[in-house]
C-alpha positions as CSV (number, residue, x, y, z in Angstrom):
1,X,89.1,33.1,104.4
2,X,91.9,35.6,103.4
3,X,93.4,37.8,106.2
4,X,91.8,41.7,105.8
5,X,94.2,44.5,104.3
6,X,94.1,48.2,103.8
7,X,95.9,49.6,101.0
8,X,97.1,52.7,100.5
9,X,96.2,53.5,97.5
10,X,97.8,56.8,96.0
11,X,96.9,56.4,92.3
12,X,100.3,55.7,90.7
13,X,101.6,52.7,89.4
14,X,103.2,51.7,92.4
15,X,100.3,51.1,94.5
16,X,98.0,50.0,91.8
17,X,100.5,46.8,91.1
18,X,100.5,46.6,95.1
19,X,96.6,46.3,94.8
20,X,97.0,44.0,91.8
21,X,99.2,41.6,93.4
22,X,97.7,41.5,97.4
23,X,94.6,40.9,96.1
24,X,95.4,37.0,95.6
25,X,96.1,36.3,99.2
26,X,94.3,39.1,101.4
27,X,91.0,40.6,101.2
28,X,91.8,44.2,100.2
29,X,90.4,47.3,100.9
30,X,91.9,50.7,99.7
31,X,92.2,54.0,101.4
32,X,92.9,57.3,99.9
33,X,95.0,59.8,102.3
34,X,93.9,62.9,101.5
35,X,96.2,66.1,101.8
36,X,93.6,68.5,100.2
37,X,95.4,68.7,96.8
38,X,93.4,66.6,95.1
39,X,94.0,62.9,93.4
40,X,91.2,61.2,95.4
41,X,89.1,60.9,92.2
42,X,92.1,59.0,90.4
43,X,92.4,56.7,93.3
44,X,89.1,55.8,93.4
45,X,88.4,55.2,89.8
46,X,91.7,52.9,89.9
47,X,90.4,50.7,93.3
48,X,87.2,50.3,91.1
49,X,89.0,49.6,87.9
50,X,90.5,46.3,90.3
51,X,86.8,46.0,91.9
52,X,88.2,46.8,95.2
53,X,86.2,48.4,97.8
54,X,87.5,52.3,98.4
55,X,87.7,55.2,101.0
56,X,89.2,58.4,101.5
57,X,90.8,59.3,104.8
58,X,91.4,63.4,105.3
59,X,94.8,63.2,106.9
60,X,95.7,67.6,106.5
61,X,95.3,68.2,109.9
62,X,97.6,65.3,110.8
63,X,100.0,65.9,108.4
64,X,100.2,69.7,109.3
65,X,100.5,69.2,113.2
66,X,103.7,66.3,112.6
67,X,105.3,67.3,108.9
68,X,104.3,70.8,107.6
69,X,104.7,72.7,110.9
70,X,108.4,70.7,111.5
71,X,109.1,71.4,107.7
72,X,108.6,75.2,108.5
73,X,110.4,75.1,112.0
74,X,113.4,73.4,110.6
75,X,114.0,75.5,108.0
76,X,114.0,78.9,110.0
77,X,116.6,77.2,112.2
78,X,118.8,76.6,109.6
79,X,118.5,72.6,109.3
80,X,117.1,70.9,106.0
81,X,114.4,68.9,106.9
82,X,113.2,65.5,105.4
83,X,109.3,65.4,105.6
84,X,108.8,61.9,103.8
85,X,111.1,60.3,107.0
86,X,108.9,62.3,109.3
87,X,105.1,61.3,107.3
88,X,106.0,57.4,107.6
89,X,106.2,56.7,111.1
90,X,104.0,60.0,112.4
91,X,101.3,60.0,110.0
92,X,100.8,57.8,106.7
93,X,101.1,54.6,108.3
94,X,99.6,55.2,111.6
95,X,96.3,56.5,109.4
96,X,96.2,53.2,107.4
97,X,96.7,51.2,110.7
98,X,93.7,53.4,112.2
99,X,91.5,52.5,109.7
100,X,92.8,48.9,110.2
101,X,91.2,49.2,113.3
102,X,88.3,50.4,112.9
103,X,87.6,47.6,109.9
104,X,89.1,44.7,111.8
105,X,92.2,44.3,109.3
106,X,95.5,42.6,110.7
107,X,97.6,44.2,107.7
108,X,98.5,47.3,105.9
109,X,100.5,47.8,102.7
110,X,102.0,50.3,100.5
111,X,103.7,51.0,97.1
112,X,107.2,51.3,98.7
113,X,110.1,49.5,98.0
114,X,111.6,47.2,100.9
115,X,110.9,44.1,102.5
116,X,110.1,42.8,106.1
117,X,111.1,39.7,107.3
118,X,110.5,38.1,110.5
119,X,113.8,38.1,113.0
120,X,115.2,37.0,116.7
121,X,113.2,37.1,119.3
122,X,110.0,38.1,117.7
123,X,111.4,41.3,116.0
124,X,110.6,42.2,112.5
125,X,113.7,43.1,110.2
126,X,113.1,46.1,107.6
127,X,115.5,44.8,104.6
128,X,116.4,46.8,101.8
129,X,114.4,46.2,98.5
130,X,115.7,45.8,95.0
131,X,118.8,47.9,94.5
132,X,117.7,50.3,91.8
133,X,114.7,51.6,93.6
134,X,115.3,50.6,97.3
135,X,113.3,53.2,99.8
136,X,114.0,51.7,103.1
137,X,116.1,54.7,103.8
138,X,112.6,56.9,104.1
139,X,111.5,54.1,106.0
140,X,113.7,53.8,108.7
141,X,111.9,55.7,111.7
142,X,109.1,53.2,111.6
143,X,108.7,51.4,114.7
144,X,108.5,47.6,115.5
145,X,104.4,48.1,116.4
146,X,103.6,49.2,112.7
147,X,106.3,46.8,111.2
148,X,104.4,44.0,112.5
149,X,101.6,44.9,110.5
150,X,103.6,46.0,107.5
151,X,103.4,44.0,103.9
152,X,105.5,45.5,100.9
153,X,104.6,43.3,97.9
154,X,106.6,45.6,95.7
155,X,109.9,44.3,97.7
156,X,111.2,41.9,95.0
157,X,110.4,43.6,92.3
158,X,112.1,46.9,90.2
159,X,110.1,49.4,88.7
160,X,110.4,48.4,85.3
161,X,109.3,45.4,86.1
162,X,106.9,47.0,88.2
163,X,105.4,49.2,84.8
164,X,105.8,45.8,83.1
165,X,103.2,44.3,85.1
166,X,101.2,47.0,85.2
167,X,100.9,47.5,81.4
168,X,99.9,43.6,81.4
169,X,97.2,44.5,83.7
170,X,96.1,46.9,81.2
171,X,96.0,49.7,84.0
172,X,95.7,53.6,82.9
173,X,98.3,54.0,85.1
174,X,101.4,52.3,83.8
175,X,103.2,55.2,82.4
176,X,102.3,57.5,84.7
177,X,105.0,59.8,85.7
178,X,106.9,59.4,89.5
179,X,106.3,62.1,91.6
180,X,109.6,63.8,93.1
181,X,108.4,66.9,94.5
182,X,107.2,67.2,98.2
183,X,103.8,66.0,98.4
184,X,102.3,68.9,100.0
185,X,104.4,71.4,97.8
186,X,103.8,69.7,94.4
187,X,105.4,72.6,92.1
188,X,108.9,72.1,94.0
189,X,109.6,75.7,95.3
190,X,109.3,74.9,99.4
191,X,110.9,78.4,99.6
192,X,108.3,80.2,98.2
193,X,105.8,77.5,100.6
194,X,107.9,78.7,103.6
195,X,107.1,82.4,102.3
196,X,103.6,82.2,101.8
197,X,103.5,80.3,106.0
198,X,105.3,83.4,106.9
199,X,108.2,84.4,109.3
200,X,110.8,83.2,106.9
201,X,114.3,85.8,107.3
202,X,115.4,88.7,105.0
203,X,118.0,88.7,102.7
204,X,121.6,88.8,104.6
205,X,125.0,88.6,103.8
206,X,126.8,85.7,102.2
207,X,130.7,85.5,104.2
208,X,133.5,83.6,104.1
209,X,135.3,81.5,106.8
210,X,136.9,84.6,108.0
211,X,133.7,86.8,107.8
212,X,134.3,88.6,104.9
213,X,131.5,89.4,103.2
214,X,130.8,88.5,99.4
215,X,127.6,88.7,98.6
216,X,124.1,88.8,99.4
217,X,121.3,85.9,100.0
218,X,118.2,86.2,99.5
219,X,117.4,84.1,102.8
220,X,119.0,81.7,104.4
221,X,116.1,79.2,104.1
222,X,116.1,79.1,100.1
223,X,119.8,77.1,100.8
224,X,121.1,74.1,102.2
225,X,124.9,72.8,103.0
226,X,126.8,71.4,100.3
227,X,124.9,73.6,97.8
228,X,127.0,74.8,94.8
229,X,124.3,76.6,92.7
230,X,121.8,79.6,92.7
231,X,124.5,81.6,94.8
232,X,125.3,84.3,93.0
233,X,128.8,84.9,93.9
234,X,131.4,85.0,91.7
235,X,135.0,84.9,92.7
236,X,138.6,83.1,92.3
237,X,137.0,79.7,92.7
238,X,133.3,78.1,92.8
239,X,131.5,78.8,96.3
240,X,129.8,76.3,98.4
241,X,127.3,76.5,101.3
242,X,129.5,75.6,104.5
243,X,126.9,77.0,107.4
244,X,123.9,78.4,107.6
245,X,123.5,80.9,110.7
246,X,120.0,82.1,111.6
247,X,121.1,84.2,114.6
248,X,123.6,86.3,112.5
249,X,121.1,85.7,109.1
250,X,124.5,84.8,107.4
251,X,125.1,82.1,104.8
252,X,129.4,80.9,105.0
253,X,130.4,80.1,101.9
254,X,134.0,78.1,101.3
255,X,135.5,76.4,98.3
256,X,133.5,73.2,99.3
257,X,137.1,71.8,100.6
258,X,135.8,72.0,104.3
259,X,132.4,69.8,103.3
260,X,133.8,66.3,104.5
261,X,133.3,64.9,107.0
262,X,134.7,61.9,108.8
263,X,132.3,62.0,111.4
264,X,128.8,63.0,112.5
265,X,127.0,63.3,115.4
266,X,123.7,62.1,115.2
267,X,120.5,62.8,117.6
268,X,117.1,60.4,118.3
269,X,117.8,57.5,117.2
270,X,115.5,54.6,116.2
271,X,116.2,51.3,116.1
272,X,114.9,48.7,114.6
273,X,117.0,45.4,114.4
274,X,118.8,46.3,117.6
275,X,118.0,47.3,121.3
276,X,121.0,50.4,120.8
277,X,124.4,50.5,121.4
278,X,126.4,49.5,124.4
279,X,129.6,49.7,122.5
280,X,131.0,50.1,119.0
281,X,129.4,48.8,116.2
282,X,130.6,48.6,112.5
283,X,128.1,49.3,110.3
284,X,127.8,50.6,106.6
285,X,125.8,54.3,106.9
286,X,123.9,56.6,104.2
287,X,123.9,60.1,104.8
288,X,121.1,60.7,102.5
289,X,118.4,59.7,100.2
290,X,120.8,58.0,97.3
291,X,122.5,54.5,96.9
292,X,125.8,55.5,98.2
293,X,126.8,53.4,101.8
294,X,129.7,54.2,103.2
295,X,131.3,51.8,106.2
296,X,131.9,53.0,109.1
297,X,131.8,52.2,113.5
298,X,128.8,53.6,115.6
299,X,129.8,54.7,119.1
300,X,127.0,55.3,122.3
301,X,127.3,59.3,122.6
302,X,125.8,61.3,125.6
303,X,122.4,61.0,126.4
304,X,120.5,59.6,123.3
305,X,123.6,60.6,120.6
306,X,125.3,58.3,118.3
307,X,128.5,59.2,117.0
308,X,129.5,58.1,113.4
309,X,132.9,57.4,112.6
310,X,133.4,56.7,109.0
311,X,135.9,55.3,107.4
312,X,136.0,57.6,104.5
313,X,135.1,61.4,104.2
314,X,131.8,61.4,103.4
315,X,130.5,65.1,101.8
316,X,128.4,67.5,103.3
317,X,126.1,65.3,106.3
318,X,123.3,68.0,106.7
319,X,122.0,68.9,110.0
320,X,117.9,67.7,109.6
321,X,118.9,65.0,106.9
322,X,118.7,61.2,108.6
323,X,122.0,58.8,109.2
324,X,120.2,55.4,108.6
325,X,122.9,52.0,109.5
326,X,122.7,49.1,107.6
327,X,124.2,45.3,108.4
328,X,124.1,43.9,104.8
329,X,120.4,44.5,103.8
330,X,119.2,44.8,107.2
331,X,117.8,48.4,108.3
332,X,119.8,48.1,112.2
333,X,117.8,52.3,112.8
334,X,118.4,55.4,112.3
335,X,119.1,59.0,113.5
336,X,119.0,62.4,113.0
337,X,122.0,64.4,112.1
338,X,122.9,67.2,114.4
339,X,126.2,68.1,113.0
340,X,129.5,66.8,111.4
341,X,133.0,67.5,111.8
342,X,136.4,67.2,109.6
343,X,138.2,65.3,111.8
344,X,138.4,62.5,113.9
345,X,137.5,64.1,117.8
């Protein structure tokens, strides 16, 4: 008898090849997680295309209470949030494991891209998957309970393969576009989202590092540090975002020369092949959602901190964005970045 499985099914080509290929060794079952903007139709008519049993799960109120109300919050205070890193861990995957529950399923599974592996001591490793479209970054805050129950099939594979196999399958899906945006903002302007929630700031003054003022913003939540364009200000050199301050409603802006950053201090952190720190650790760190890894030493900071020493200036670590540390392929945790300074303390 094959071991029971819920899928989440989202009705791309990711998780229909996920379907397609966990159907040989588990008895699937797909769920649909519902954020009230549709695509549940799709879903289904793609788990019955595969003649896999099918169910929608409304997860709006979850996602609201743990993602869209932080999403909000962290923007008024000046931080750019990541909701994707927040959904994982808070709400998609402990809605598939619910339903695992209730249907007497040891696994669930997704579309992403990243492996788990068993390690010491009864730990489960979260490795990287196949360089080109690796996602283990935005899975990072996962915890060992729902790794244990965790299968990626799509872990070996890269996405043209993935289409490949898909078109071979003959399923509607294989050219379907990837979704970039935001799930619950799917036209891509979160500022006019944080608008419509209301209590976002009025426009303010743009300033410089000395406090001059050159400009005005249109509110301080429609940027982010590091930004370069949609500013507006013209003067003896291009202007970056350098600090965003929601007390003052000002937005400093610099000519980006102050934007790296050897090291960051980083807040909550998760780990994951590790029990923490109890001294330094070398490690190779992003700083955000992209490929580039940068090395560099973890020291234990006050209370729940991490410092982050790297060996090279990285640019613009953003207060809200995730630090995730890597051995090789090996996701060691994560945490969140509070701050970052210029030079070594």
């Amino acid at each position: 008898m094959k071991p029971k499985l819920i899928l989440g099914l989202s009705g791309g080509v990711d998780s229909a090849v996920s379907a397609a290929l966990l159907r040989e060794n588990y008895d699937v079952s797909c769920v649909f997680l519902d954020i009230g903007l549709g695509g549940g139709e799709a879903a289904a008519a793609l788990a019955d295309s595969l003649s896999l049993p099918f169910r929608t799960v409304d997860i709006r109120d979850l996602l609201e209470h743990f993602v869209c109300a932080d999403f909000h919050r962290e923007y008024l205070a000046g931080r750019t949030p990541l909701p994707c890193a927040r959904c994982n861990p808070l709400v998609k995957f402990p809605s598939l494991i619910d339903v695992a529950e209730a249907e007497g399923a040891q696994y669930v599974a997704t579309g992403h891209y990243a492996r788990v592996t068993p390690g010491p001591d009864g730990r489960v490793l979260l490795r990287k998957g196949m360089p080109a479209n690796d996602q283990s970054y935005m899975l990072s805050r996962l915890t060992q309970t729902i790794l244990r129950r965790v299968v990626f099939p799509l872990g070996p594979y890269e996405k043209v393969q993935v289409r490949a196999m898909a078109a071979e399958l003959g399923l509607s899906v294989a050219q379907k576009p990837d979704s970039m945006e935001i799930c619950f903002i799917p036209d891509g302007d979160y500022a006019a989202w944080l608008d419509r929630r209301g209590g976002t700031p009025p426009p303010g003054d743009f300033i410089d590092q000395d406090g001059n003022v050159l400009g005005r913003h249109k509110g301080y939540h429609h940027y982010t540090i590091g930004q370069g364009r949609g500013l507006g200000v013209s003067g003896p050199h291009r202007y970056f975002v350098t600090a965003i301050d929601p007390v003052h409603n000002t937005v400093t802006l610099s000519d980006g020369s102050d934007l790296m950053a050897r090291q960051v201090i980083c807040v909550r952190p998760n780990w994951i092949a590790a029990d923490g720190l109890d001294g330094p650790m070398e490690v190779t760190v992003r700083l955000r959602h992209s490929r580039t890894e940068t090395p560099a030493v973890l020291f234990p900071g006050a209370g729940e901190r991490v410092e982050v020493q790297l060996t090279e200036p990285a640019r613009a670590p953003t207060p809200g964005q995730l630090a995730v540390f890597y051995e090789g392929d090996v996701v060691l945790g994560s945490a969140w970045i509070e701050r970052s300074e210029a030079a070594w303390s």
